[in-house]
C-alpha positions as CSV (number, residue, x, y, z in Angstrom):
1,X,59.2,-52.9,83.6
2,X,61.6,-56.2,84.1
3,X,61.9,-56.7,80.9
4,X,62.7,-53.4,79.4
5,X,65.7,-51.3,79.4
6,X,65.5,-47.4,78.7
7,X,68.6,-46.0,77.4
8,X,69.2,-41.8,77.0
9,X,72.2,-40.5,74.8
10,X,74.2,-37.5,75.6
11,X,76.0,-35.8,78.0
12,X,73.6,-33.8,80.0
13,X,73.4,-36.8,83.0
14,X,71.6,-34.8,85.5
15,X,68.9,-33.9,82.5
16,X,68.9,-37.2,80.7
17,X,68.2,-39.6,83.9
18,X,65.4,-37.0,85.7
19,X,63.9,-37.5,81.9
20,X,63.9,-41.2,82.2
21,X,62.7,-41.2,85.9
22,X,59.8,-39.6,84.9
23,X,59.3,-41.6,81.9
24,X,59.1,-44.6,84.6
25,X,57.3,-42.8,87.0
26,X,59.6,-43.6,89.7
27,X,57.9,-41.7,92.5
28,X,54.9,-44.2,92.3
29,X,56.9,-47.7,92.9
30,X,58.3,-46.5,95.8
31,X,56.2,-46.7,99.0
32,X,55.9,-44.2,101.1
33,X,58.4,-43.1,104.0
34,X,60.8,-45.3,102.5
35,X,64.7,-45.1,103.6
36,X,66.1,-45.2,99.7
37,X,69.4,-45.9,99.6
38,X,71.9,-44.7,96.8
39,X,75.1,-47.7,95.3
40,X,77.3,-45.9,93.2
41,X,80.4,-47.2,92.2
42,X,83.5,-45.5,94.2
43,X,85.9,-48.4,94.1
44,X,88.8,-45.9,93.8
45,X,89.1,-42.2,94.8
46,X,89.3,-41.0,91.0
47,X,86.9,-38.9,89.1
48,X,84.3,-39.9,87.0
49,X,86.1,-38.6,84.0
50,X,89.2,-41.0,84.2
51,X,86.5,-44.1,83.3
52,X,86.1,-45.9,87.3
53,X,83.6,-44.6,89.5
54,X,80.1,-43.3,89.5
55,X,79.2,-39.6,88.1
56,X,78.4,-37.7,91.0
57,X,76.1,-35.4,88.3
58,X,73.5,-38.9,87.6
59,X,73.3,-39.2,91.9
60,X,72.7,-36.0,91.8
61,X,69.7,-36.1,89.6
62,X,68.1,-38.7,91.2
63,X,68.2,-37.3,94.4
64,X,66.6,-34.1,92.8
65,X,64.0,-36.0,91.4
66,X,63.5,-38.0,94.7
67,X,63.7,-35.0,96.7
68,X,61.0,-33.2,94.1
69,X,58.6,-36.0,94.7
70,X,58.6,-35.9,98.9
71,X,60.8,-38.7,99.2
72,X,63.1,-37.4,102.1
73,X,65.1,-40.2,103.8
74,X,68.2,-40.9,101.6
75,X,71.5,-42.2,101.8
76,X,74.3,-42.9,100.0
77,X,76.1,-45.8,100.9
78,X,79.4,-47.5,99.5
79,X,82.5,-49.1,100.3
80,X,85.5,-48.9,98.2
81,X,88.0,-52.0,97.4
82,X,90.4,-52.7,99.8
83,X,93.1,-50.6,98.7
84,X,91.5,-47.7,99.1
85,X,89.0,-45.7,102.1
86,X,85.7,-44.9,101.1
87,X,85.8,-41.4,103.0
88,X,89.0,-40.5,100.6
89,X,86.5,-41.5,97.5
90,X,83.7,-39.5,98.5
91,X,86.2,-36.1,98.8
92,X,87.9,-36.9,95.6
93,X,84.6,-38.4,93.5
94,X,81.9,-35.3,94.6
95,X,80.0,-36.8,96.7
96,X,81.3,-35.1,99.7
97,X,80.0,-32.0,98.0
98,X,77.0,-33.6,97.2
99,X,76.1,-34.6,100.6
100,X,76.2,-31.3,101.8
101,X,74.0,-29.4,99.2
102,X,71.7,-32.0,99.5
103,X,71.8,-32.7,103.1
104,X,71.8,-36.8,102.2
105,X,74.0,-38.8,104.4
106,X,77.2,-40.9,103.5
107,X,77.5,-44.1,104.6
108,X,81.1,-45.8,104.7
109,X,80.3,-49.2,104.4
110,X,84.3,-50.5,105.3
111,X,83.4,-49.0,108.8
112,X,79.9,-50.5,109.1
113,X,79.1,-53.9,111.7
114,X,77.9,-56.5,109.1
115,X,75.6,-60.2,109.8
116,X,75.6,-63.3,107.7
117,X,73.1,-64.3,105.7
118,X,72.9,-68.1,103.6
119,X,71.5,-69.1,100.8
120,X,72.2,-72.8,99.5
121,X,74.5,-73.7,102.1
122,X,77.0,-70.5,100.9
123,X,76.8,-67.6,103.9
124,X,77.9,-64.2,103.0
125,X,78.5,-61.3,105.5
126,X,76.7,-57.8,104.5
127,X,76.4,-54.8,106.3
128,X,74.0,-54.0,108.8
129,X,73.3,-50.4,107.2
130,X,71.5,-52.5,103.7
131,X,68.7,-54.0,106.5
132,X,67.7,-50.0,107.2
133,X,66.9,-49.8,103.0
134,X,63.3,-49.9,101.6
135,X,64.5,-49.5,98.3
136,X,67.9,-49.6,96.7
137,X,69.1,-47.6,93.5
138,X,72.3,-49.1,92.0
139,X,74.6,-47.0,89.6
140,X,77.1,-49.2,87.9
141,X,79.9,-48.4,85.2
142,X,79.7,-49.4,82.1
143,X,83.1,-50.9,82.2
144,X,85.3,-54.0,81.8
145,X,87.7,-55.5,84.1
146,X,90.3,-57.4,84.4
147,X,89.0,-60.3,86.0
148,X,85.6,-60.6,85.1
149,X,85.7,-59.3,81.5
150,X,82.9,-57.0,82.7
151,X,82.0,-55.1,86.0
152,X,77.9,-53.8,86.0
153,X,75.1,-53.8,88.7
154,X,75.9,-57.6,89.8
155,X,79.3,-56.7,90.2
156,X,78.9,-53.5,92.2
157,X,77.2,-54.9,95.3
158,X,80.3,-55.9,96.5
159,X,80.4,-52.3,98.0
160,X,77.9,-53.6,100.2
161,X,80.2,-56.3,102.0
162,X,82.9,-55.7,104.8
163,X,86.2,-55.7,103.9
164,X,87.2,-58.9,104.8
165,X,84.4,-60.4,102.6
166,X,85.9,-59.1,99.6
167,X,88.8,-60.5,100.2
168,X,87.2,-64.2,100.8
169,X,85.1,-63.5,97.5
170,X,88.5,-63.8,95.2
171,X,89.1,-66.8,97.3
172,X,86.0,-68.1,95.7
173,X,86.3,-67.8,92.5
174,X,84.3,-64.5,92.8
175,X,81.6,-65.6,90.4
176,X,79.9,-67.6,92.1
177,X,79.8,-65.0,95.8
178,X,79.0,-62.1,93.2
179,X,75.7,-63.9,92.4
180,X,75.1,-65.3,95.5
181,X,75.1,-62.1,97.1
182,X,72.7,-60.8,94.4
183,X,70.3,-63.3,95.7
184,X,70.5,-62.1,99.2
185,X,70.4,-58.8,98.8
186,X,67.7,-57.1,96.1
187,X,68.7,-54.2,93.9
188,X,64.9,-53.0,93.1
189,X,66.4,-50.3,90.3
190,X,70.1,-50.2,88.3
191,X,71.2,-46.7,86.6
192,X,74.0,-47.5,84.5
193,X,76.7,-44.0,84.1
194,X,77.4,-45.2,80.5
195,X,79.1,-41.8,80.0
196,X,82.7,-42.4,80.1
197,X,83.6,-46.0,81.1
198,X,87.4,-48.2,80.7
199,X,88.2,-50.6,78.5
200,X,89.6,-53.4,80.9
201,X,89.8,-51.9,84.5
202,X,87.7,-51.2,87.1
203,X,90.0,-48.9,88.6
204,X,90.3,-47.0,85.5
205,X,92.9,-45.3,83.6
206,X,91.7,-45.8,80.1
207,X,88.7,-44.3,79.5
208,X,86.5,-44.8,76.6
209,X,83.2,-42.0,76.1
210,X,80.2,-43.9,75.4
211,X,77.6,-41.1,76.2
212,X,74.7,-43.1,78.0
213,X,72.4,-43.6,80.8
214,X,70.7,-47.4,80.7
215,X,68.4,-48.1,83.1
216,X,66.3,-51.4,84.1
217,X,64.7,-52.9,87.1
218,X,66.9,-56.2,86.7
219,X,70.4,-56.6,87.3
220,X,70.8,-59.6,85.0
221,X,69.3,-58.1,81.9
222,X,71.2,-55.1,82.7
223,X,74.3,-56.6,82.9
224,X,73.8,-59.4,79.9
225,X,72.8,-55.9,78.2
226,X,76.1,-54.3,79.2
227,X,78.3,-57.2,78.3
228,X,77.1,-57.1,74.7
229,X,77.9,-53.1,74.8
230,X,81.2,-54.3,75.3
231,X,81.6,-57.2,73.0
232,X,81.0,-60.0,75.3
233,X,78.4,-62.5,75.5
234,X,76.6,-62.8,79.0
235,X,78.1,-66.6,78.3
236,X,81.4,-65.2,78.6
237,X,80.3,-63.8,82.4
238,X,80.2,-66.8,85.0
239,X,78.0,-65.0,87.3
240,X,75.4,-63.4,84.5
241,X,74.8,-66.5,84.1
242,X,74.4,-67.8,87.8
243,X,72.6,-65.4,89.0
244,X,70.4,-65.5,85.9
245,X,70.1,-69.8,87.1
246,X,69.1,-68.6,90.3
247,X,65.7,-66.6,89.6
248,X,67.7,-62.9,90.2
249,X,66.7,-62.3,86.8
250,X,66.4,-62.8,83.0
251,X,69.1,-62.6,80.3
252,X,69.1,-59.6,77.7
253,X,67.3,-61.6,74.3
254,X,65.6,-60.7,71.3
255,X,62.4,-60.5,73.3
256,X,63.7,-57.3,76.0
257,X,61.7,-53.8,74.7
258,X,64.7,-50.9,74.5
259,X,63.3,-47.7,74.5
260,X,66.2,-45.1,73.1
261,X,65.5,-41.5,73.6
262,X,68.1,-38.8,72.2
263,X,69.7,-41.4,69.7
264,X,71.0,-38.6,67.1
265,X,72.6,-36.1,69.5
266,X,76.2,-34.0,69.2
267,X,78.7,-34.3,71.6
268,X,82.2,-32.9,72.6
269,X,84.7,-35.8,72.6
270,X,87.4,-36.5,75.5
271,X,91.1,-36.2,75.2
272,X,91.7,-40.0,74.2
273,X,94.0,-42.2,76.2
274,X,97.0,-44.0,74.5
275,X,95.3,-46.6,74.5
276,X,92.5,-45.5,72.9
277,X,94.5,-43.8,70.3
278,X,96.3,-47.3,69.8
279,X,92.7,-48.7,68.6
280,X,92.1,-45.5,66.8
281,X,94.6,-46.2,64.4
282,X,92.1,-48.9,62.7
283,X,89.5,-45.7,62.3
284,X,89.0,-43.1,59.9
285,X,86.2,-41.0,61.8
286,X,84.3,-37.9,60.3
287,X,81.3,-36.5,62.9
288,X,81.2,-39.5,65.0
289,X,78.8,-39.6,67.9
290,X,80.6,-40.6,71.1
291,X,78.4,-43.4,71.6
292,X,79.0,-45.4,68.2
293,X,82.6,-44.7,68.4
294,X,82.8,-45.9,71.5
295,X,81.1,-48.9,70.8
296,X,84.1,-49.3,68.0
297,X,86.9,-48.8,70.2
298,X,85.3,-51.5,72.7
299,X,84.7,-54.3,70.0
300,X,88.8,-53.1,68.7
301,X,90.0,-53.9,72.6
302,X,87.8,-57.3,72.6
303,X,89.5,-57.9,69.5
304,X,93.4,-57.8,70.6
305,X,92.1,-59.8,73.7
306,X,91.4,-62.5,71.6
307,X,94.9,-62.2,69.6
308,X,92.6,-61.0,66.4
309,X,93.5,-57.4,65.8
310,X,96.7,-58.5,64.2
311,X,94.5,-60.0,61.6
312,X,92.5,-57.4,60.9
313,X,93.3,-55.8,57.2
314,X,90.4,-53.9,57.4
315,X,89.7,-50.0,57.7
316,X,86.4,-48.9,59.3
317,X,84.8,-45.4,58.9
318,X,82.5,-44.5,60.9
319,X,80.1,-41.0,61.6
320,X,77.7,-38.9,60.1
321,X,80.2,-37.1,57.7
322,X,80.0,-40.4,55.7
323,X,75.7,-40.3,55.2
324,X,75.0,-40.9,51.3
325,X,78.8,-41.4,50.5
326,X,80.2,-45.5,49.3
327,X,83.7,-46.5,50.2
328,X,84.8,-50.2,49.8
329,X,86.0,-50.0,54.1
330,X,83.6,-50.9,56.4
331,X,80.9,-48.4,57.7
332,X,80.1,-48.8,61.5
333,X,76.5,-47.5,62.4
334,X,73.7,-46.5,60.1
335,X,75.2,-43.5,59.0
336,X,77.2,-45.7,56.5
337,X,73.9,-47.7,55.2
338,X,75.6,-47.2,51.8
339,X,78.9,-48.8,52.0
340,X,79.1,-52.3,50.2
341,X,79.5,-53.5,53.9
342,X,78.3,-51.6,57.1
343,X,77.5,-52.9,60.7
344,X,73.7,-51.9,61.6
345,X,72.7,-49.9,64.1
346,X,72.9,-46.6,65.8
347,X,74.5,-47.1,67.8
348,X,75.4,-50.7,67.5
349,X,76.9,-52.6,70.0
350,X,80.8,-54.2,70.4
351,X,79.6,-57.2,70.0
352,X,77.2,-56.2,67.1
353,X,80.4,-55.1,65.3
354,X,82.4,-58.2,66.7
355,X,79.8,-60.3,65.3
356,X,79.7,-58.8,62.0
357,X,83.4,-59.5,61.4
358,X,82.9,-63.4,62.1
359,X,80.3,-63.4,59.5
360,X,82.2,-61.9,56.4
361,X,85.8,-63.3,57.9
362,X,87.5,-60.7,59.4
363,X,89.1,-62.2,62.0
């Protein structure tokens, strides 16, 4: 399983990742009695619509499933950034709810006790509660931020550090801790809440709907895998790359088995943003899945970053409303196969598109 990823389109997130738990058979690489502890992303106290933090509807499937399958002693466990408190997240994000219904504890991590542990000279202080986990699930965004470029399952066990920590992290360049710490502490599986993600922020705010579940048993294939979702390189990520030199894992290549399950599926679309209306101005949309647009509005952001959009004379149409028709723009996804130019794939990825428009000089 470490070097395939398993990606589920749609919306139905309690549904689609039970499916794909299954399709792993979860139950059976987790011994038995374990304490299994649950990472999502609460970073802010925002809901999962506005693009930041973890859906509380993904948890809530795997703990179903875990629950189904005897597994009893579970936790949840985070610690938000330092401008916020983890207890306020856990009210505001669901999970407070969830806790109850489910009868799984929270753990606060900002109010934990925490020890040092070193690798290559470098000492990092983690909580005490990560030495009571067996096994540890980890549920990233699929979002950028403004920092980074990118914030995945690398990134997000930085909830697993004491305050104090995470301030000394930016100290370091953050990079280099980020991967550090992925050495010392072992994610053993990543769930990626690709449903509605940001384009720049990890605190949110402009949410982009990408309609997706990914998940993998390493964090650095996941997260090269999720750079390229949103038009970056796992070059372009300092500690991809780092942790990737340091045995955590293994980049996302030509040679990684995706399975995709639900590919051509219908989906209501969110109220966009400003921002993502700014981007949408480059669009002319007909039956778009969420997914493939979203995938167009990502490689759009990257663009500006980069001081190209300006430079872009070119209209792209994308969505199923365009299947068997030719238009001189160009066609995003397979559903435009017969455009005089189209960027393959469905969905393809930001940097798929990105990488299409150096080729035929469109930026």
């Amino acid at each position: 399983m470490l070097n395939k990823l398993y990606v589920s389109y749609g919306q139905k997130a309690e549904q689609m990742v039970r499916e794909l738990l299954e399709k792993i058979n979860l139950a059976s690489l987790i011994p038995a009695g374990s304490c299994i502890g649950l990472k999502p992303n609460l970073v802010v106290a925002r809901p999962s619509e506005e693009g930041a933090t973890t859906s509380p509807e993904l948890v809530e499937g795997v703990i179903k499933y875990l629950q189904d399958h005897g597994f009893q002693q579970i936790v949840i466990a985070e610690g938000s950034w330092v401008g916020d408190r983890t207890t306020r997240a856990f009210e505001v994000c669901g999970y407070t709810d969830l806790s109850t219904r489910y009868g799984v504890k929270l753990i606060d991590l900002q109010r934990d006790s925490y020890h040092s542990r070193s690798f290559n000279d470098l000492s990092l202080n983690i909580c005490d509660t990560m030495n009571d986990i067996d096994y540890l699930i980890n549920f990233p965004v699929l979002k950028g931020h403004c920092q980074t470029k990118i914030t995945g399952a690398l990134k997000n066990l930085k909830g697993c550090i004491p305050d104090t920590e995470k301030r000394r992290f930016h100290t370091m360049g953050l990079h280099q801790p980020i991967a550090y710490l992925n050495k010392l502490l072992k994610t053993d599986l990543v769930v990626v809440d690709g449903l509605i993600g940001d384009l720049d922020f990890e605190e949110g705010g402009n949410p982009v709907q990408m309609d997706r579940i990914i998940l993998g048993a390493d964090p650095v294939l996941v997260d090269s895998y999720h750079a390229e979702l949103l038009g970056y390189a796992a070059e372009d990520i300092p500690y991809i790359i780092i942790a990737s030199e340091l045995g955590v894992g293994r980049l996302f290549d030509d040679t990684t088995i995706v399975e995709e399950f639900n590919v051509k599926h219908s989906t209501t679309r969110i109220k966009p943003t400003r921002a993502v209306e700014y981007y949408a101005r480059y669009v002319k949309e007909k039956e778009a899945c969420s997914a493939c647009y979203g995938s167009l509005i990502h490689a759009l952001a990257r663009l500006e970053n980069q001081n190209s959009l300006k430079n872009l004379h070119e209209t792209f149409r994308i969505g199923q409303g365009y299947k068997g028709k030719i238009f001189d723009d160009i066609g995003v996804g397979n559903c435009c196969k017969d455009f005089y130019k189209y960027v393959v794939g469905c969905p393809p990825s930001a940097k798929n598109i990105m990488d299409y428009l150096k080729n035929i000089g469109g930026n």
